[in-house]
C-alpha positions as CSV (number, residue, x, y, z in Angstrom):
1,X,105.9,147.5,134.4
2,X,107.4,150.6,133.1
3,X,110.6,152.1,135.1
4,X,111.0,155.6,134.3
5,X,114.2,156.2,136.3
6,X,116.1,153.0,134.7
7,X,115.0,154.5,131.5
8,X,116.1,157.7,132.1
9,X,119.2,156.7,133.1
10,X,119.6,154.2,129.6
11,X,118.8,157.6,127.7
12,X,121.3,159.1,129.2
13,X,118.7,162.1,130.3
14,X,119.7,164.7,133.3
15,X,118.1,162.6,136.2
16,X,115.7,163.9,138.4
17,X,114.5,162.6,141.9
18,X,113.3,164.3,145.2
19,X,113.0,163.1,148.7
20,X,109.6,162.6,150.9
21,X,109.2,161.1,154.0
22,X,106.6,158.4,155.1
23,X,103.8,160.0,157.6
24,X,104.5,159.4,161.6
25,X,100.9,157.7,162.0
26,X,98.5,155.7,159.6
27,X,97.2,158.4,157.2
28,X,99.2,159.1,154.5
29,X,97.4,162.1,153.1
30,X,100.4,164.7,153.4
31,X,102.5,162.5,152.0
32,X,100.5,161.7,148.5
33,X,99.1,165.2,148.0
34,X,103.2,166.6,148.5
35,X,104.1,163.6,146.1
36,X,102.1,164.0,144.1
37,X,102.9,167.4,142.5
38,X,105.8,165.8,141.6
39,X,105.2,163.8,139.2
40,X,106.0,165.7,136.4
41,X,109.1,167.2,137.8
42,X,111.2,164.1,138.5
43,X,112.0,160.6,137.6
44,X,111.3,158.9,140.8
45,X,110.4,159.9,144.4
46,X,112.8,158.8,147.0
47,X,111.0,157.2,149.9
48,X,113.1,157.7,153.5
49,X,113.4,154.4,155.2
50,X,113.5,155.7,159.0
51,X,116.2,158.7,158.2
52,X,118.4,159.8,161.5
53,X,116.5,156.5,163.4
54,X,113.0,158.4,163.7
55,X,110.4,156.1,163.6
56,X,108.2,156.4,160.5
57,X,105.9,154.5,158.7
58,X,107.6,151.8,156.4
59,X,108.9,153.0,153.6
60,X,107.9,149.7,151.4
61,X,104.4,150.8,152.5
62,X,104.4,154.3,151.5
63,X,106.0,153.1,148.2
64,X,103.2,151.4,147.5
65,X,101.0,153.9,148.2
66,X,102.6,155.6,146.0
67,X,102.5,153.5,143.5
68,X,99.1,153.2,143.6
69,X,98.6,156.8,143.0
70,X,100.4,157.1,139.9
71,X,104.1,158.0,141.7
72,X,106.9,156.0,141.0
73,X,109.4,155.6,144.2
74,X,113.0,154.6,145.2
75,X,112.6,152.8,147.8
76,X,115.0,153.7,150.1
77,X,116.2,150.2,152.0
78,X,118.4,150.9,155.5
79,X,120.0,147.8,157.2
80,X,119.9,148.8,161.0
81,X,116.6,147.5,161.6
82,X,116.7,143.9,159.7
83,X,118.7,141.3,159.6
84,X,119.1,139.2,156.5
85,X,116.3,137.6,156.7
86,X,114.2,140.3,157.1
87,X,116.1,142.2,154.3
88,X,115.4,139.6,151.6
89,X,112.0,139.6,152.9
90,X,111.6,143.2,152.7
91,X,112.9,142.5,148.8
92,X,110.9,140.2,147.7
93,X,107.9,141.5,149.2
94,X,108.7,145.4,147.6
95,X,108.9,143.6,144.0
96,X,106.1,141.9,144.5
97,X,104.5,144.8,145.1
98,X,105.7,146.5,141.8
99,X,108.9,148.5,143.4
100,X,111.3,148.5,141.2
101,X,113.9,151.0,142.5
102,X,115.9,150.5,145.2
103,X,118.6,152.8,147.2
104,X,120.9,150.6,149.8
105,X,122.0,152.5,152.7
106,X,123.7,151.4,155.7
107,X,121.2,153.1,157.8
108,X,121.6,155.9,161.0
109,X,122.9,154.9,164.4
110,X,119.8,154.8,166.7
111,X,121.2,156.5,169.4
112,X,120.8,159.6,166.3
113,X,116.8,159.3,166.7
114,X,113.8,158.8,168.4
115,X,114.1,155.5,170.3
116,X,117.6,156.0,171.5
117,X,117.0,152.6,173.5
118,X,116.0,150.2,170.5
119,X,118.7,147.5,169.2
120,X,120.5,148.1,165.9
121,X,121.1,144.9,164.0
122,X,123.5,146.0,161.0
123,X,124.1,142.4,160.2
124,X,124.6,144.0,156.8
125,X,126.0,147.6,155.1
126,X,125.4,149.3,152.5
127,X,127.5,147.4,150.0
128,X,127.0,144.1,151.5
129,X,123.1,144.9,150.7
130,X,124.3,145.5,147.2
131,X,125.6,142.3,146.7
132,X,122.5,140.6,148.4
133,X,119.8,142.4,146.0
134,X,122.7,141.4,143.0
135,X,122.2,138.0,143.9
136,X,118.0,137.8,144.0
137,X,118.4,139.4,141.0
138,X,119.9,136.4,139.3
139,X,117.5,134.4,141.1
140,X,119.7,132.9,144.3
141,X,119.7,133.9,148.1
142,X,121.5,135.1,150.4
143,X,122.9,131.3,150.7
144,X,123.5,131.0,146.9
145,X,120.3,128.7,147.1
146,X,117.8,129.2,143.9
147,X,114.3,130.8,144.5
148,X,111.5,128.9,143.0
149,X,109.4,131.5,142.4
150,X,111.8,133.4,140.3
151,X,114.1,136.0,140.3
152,X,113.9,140.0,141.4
153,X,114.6,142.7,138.6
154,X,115.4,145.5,141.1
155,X,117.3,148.8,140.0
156,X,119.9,149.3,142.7
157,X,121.1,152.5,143.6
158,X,123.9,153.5,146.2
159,X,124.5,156.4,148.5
160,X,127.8,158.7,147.7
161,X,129.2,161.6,150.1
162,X,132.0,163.6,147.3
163,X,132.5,165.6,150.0
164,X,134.1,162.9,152.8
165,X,137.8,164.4,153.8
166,X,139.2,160.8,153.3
167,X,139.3,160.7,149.8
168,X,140.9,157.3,149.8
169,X,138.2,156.3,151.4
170,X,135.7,157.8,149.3
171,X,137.3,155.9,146.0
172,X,137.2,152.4,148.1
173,X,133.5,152.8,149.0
174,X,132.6,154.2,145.6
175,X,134.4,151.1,143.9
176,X,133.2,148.6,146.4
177,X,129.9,149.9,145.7
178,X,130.2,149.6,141.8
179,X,131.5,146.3,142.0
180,X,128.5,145.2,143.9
181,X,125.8,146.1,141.0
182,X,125.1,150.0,141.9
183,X,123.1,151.2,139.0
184,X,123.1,155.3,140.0
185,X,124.3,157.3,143.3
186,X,122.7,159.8,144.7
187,X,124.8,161.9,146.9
188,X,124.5,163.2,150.6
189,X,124.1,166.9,150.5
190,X,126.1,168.8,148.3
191,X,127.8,172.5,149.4
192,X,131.4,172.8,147.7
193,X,130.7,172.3,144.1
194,X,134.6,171.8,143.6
195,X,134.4,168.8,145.4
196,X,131.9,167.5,143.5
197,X,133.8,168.2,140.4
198,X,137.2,166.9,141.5
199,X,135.2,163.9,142.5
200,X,133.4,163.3,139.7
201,X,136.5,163.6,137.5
202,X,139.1,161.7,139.7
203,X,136.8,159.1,141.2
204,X,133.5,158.9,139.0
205,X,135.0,158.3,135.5
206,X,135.4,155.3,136.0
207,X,131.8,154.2,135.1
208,X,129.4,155.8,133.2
209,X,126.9,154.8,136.5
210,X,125.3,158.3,137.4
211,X,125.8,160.5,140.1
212,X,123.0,163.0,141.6
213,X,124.0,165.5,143.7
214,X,122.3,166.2,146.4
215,X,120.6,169.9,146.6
216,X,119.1,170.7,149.6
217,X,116.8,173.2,150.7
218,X,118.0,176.0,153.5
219,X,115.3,177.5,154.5
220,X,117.0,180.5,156.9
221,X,120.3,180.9,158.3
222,X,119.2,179.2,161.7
223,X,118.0,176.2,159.5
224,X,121.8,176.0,158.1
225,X,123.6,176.7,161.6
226,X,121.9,173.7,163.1
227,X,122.5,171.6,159.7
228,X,126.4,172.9,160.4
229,X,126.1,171.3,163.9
230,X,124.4,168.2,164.0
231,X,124.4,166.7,160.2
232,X,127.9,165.0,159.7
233,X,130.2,166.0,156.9
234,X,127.9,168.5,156.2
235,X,130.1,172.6,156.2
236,X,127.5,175.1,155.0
237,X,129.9,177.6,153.7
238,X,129.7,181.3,155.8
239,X,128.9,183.1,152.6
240,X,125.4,180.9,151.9
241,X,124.6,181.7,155.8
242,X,125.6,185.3,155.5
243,X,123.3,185.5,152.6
244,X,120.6,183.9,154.0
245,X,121.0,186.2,157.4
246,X,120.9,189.3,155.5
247,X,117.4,188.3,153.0
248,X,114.4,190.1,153.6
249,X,113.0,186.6,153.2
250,X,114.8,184.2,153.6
251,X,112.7,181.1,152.5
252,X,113.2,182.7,148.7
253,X,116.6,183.1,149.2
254,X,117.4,179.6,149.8
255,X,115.2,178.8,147.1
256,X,117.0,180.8,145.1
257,X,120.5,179.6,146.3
258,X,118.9,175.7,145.6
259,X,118.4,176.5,141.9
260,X,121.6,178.2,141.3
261,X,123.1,174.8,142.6
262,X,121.2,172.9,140.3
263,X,122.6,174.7,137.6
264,X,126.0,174.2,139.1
265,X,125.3,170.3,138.9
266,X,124.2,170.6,135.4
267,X,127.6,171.1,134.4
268,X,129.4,168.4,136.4
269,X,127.4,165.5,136.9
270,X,124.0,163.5,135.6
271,X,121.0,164.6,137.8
272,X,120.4,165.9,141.3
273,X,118.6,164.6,143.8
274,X,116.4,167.2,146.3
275,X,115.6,167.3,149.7
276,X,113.2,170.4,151.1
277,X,112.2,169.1,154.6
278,X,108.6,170.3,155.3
279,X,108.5,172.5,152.0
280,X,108.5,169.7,149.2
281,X,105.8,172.0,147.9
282,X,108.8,174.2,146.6
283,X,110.8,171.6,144.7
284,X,109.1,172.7,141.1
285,X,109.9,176.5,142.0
286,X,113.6,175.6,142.4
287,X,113.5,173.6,139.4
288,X,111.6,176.5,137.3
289,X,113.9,179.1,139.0
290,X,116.8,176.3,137.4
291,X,115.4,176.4,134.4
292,X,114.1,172.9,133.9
293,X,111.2,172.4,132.3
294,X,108.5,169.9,133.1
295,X,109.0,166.5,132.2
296,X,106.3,166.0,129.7
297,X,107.4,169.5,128.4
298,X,110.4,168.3,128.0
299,X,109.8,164.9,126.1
300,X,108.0,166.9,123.5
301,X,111.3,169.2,122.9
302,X,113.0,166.1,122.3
């Protein structure tokens, strides 16, 4: 079965991957039509796996919707919800399905969502998911016990945040998460571009594992005062809300702004990774507005 982000990343290309979310409710209609004009302007989708604890459809479902539509997903895999049991489950029953891409995240605290009285399980994090996926990979459980009915081939991908004030921190999770078979990063959401850079020289060298940034679409300068106060780590800068406040229209502006950072990432790390809550719709503008051209576009230039 053909992975177009794992190849990507072995040619070394500038990597590509947005973010949808799974429908609230059995029809998945938004969610293929927004996915599907897509296709030809990333790698991979990413497919949230109950983001900030909101209850969602599950995203090994939606991935295979996906899938079946032509879409290829990272399937985004969060351990509040499962215990290990569940988790290899959830694996094995993804690759069966034909998911090939995996992202292993720790997951949000439920008091964060929608079902504030629900029981987290975290029996696992994020790198301790890693190591799990690592070993059904070679063809052994959690328990070091050998499957019969062979192996996993997953491509595991790992959550980075360049931007995290502890930078000793930031190098132990980053290595930790290397050393457990991380295959790309895609980063939380990216607003001092220095950061990135400092991080990408300092921390990310390292490996030659690649690193999307995240680029995220503000939509008005409301829409970034409330990311300001409730999405941790996260300091929208005063000039992007100024400018924002000031546009006649704001939606383009932070279109605008969200291509100008992708050209910013072009320069210091291997791909980016986009988020437009509720206006996926504009993620080709922003990458026309960057300058990047279709896929299939672009594999002819080649």
């Amino acid at each position: 079965m053909t992975n177009n982000l794992r190849q990507a990343v072995l040619d070394k290309k500038f990597l590509l991957t947005a973010e949808v979310a799974p429908p609230k409710g059995g029809n998945p209609a938004r969610m293929i039509e927004v996915a599907s004009k897509l296709t030809d302007r990333v790698h991979a989708v990413n497919v949230t796996d109950g983001s900030r604890a909101v209850l969602r459809m599950s995203a090994i479902a939606a991935s295979t919707i996906l899938l079946q539509h032509g879409i290829e997903p990272v399937c985004q895999m969060a351990c509040r919800d499962r215990n290990c049991i569940g988790l290899q489950a959830d694996l094995m029953g993804a690759y069966a399905l034909g998911i090939r891409n995996v992202l292993a995240l720790t997951g949000d605290p439920v008091k964060a969502g929608d079902h504030q009285k629900s029981r987290a399980v975290f029996e696992l994090e994020s790198v301790r998911l890693l190591k799990l996926i690592s070993k059904l990979n070679s063809g052994v459980d959690f328990n070091d016990q050998v499957m019969p009915d062979d192996a996993l081939n997953l491509f595991a991908g790992a959550a980075v945040d360049p931007q995290l004030k502890s930078w000793s921190s930031l190098q132990k999770r980053f290595e930790q998460k290397l050393a457990a078979g991380a295959q790309f990063f895609q980063s939380q959401m990216i607003t001092d571009f220095d950061k990135l850079d400092k991080f990408m020289t300092q921390i990310a060298s390292i490996s030659d594992k690649p690193v999307l940034a995240g680029i995220f679409l503000l939509k008005s300068a409301k829409n970034a005062k409330f990311i300001n106060k409730y999405v941790p780590g996260v300091d929208i800068p005063e000039a992007i809300i100024d400018r924002l406040a000031k546009a006649e229209k704001p939606l383009e502006e932070g279109v605008k702004i969200a291509a100008e950072q992708v050209k910013l990432a072009q320069d210091i790390c291997q791909g980016v990774h986009l988020m437009a809550v509720k206006r996926e719709d504009l993620i080709p503008e922003i990458l026309n507005q960057a300058g990047i051209e279709p896929l299939s576009i672009a594999a002819i230039q080649a």
